[in-house]
C-alpha positions as MATLAB code, in Angstrom:
seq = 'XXXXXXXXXXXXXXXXXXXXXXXXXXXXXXXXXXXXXXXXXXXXXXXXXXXXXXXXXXXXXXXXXXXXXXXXXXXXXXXXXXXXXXXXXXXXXXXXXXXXXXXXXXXXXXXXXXXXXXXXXXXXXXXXXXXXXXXXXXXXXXXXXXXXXXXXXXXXXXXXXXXXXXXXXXXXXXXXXXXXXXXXXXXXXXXXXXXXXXXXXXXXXXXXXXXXXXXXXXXXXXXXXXXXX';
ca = [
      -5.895   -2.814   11.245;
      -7.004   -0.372    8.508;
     -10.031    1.427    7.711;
     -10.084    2.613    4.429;
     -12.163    5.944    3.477;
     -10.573    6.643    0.510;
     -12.421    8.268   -2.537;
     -10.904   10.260   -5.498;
      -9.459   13.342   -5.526;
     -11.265   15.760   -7.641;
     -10.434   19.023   -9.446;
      -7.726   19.891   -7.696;
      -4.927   22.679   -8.629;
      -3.144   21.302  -10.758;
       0.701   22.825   -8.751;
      -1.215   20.560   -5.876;
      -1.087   17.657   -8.035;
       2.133   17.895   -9.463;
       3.700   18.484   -5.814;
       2.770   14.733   -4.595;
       2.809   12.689   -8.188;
       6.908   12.330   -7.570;
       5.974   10.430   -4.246;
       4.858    6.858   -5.833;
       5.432    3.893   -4.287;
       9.288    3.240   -5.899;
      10.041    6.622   -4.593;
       9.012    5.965   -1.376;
      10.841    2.879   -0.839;
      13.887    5.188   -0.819;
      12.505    8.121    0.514;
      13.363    7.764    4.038;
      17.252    7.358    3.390;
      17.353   10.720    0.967;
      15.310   12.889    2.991;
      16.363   12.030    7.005;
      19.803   10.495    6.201;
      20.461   12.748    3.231;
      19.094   16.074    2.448;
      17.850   17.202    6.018;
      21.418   16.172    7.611;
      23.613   17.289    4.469;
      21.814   20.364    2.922;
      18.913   21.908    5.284;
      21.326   20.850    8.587;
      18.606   19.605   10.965;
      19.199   16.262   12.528;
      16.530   13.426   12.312;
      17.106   13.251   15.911;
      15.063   16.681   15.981;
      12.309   15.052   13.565;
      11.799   12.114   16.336;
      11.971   14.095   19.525;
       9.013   16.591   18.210;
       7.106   13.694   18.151;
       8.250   11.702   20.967;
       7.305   15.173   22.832;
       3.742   15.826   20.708;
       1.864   13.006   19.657;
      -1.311   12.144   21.668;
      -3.288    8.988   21.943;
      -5.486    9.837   18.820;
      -3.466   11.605   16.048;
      -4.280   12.581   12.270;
      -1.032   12.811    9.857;
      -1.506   15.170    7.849;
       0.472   14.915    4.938;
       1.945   11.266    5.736;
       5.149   10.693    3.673;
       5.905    7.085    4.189;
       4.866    6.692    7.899;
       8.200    6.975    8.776;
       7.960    9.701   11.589;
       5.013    8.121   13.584;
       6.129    4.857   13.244;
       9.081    5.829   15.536;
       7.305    7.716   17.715;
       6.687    6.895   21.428;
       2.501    7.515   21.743;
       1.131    7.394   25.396;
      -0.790    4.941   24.778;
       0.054    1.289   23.673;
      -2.970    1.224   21.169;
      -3.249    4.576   19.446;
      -5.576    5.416   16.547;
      -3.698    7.047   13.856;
      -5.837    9.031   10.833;
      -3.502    9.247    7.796;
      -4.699   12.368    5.162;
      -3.293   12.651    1.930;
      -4.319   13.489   -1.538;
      -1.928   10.470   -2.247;
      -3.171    7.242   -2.635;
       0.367    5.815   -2.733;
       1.661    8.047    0.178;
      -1.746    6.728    1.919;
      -1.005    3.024    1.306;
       2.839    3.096    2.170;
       2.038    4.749    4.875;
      -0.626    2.599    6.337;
       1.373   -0.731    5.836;
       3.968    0.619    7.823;
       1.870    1.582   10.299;
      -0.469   -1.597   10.130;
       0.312   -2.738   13.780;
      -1.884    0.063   15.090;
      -5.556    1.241   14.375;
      -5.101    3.427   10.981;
      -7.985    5.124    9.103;
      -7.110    6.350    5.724;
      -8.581    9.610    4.138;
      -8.070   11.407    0.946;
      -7.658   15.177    1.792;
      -6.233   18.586    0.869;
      -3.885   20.255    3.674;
      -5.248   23.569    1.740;
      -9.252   22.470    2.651;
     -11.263   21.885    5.619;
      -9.985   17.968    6.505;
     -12.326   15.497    6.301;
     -12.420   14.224    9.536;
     -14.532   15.454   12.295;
     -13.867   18.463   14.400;
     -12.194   18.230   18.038;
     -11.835   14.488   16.747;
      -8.061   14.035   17.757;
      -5.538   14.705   20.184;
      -2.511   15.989   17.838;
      -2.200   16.613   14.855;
       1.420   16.547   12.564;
       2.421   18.772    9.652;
       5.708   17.342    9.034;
       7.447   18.322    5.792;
       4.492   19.303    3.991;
       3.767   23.220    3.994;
       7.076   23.844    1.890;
       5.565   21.195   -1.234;
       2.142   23.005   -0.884;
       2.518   25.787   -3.483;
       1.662   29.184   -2.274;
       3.743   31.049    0.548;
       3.032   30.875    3.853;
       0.826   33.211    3.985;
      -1.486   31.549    1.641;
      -0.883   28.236    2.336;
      -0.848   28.859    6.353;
      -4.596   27.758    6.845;
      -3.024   24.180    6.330;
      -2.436   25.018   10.143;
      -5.938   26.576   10.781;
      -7.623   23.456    9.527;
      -4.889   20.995   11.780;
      -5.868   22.813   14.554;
      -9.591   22.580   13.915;
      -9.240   18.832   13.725;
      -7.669   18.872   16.912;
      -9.519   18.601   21.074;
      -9.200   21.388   23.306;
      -5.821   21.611   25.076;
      -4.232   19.168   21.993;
      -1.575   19.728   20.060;
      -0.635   20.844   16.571;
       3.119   20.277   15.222;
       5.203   20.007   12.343;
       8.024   20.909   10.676;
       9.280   22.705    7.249;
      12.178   24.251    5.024;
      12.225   27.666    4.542;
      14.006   29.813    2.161;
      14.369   33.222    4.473;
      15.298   34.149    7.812;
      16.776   30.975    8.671;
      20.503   30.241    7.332;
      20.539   28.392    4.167;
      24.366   27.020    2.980;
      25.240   27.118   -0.652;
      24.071   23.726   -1.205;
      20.906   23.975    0.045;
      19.986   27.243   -1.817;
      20.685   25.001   -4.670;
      18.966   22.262   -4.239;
      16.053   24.430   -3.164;
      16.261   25.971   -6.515;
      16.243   22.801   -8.261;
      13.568   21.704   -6.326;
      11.345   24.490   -7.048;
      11.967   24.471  -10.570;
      10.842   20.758  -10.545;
       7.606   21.602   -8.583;
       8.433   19.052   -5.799;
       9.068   22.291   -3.320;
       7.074   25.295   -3.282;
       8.825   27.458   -0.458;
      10.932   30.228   -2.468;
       8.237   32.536   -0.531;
       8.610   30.849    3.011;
       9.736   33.012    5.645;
      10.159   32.537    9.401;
       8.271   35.651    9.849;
       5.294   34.302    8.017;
       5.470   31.307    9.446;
       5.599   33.007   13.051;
       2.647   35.010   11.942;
       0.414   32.438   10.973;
       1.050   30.519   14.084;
       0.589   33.623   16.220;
      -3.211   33.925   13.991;
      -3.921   30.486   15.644;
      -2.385   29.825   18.944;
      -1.842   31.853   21.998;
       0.632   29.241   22.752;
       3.409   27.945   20.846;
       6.830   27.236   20.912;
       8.876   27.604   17.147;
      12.660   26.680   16.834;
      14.680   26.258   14.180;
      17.552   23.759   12.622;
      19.669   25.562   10.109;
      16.669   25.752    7.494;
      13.997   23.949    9.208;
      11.604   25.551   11.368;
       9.421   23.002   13.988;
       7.072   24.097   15.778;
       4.554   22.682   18.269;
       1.406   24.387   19.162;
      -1.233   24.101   21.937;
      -5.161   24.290   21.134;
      -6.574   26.252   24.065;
      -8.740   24.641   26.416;
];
């Protein structure tokens, strides 16, 4: 079941726009297979295994996905609950609507949002909240684009939980390969993370939570966060 609060996006910055128009809905169809069976294995070395068991380990019984991809990542994940309410955000529309038919077996509300503004869903609405594979497509570095995090964590209950994941380009190992596809990437507008540090990113989940735990898979850093109570 789907509830629908989608409206259009307006007058947004224009590196914004450019970062999700690649994602329409013949992209997405093959998304899944180039980003957790290709480029995360092959190039940025982090299993999907370690994609799966963050949210095995994070989701709660009401969660908002916050930059939603194709659904791909919540639709494996085991919730607590047998029934849980899922809030998809996304400037996307297509994103939005791949994602919800995926996940049409649960309860999913869709919403049109920027990651980079206050979401528009209420505050202490949800249990967890996911930033999976998003921060390094939002342009800015982390630094700018860290109150994606502030504004998870405001949409998120006492004592719930704010997680996600993301390629960096510094203080993580990066092979050959990657650092070129990176590169390419960038150049294409599709990442924006030549800026993206672990140290940032440490920093701007040490501005939000007394409580976090951050590892990382060659490139990839996931972290998972607790709101305190």
């Amino acid at each position: 079941m789907t509830d629908d609060l989608n409206r259009p996006p307006l007058d947004h910055d224009q590196a914004v726009v450019d970062g999700y128009a690649p994602y329409h809905r013949r992209a997405l169809a093959f998304y899944d297979f180039f980003v957790f069976r290709g480029s995360a294995p092959l190039f940025w070395r982090c299993s999907p295994r370690d994609f799966e068991q963050l949210y095995h380990t994070s989701v709660g019984a009401k969660h908002v996905e916050i930059g939603v991809g194709t659904g791909y990542l919540p639709s494996r994940a085991r919730f607590p609950v047998s029934n849980p309410k899922i809030t998809l955000v996304d400037l996307n529309p297509a994103t939005l609507d791949f994602a919800a038919s995926r996940l049409r077996f649960f309860e999913t509300t869709k919403v049109v949002g920027n990651a980079l503004e206050p979401l528009p869903v209420p505050d202490e609405s949800h249990d967890s909240a996911a930033l999976c594979f998003l921060l390094h497509c939002v342009p800015g570095s982390i630094r700018d684009k860290g109150v994606a995090i502030k504004h998870a964590a405001a949409a998120v209950r006492p004592g719930g939980t704010v997680f996600g994941s993301t390629v960096l380009s510094s203080g993580v190992p990066v092979t050959r390969a990657g650092r070129s596809l990176m590169n390419k990437l960038n150049a294409k507008g599709v990442f924006h993370n030549d800026e993206d540090s672990l140290a940032d990113l440490t920093s701007q989940l040490e501005q939000n939570f007394s409580d976090f735990d951050l590892v990382t898979r060659g490139s990839v850093a996931l972290f998972r966060a607790r709101k305190a109570a």
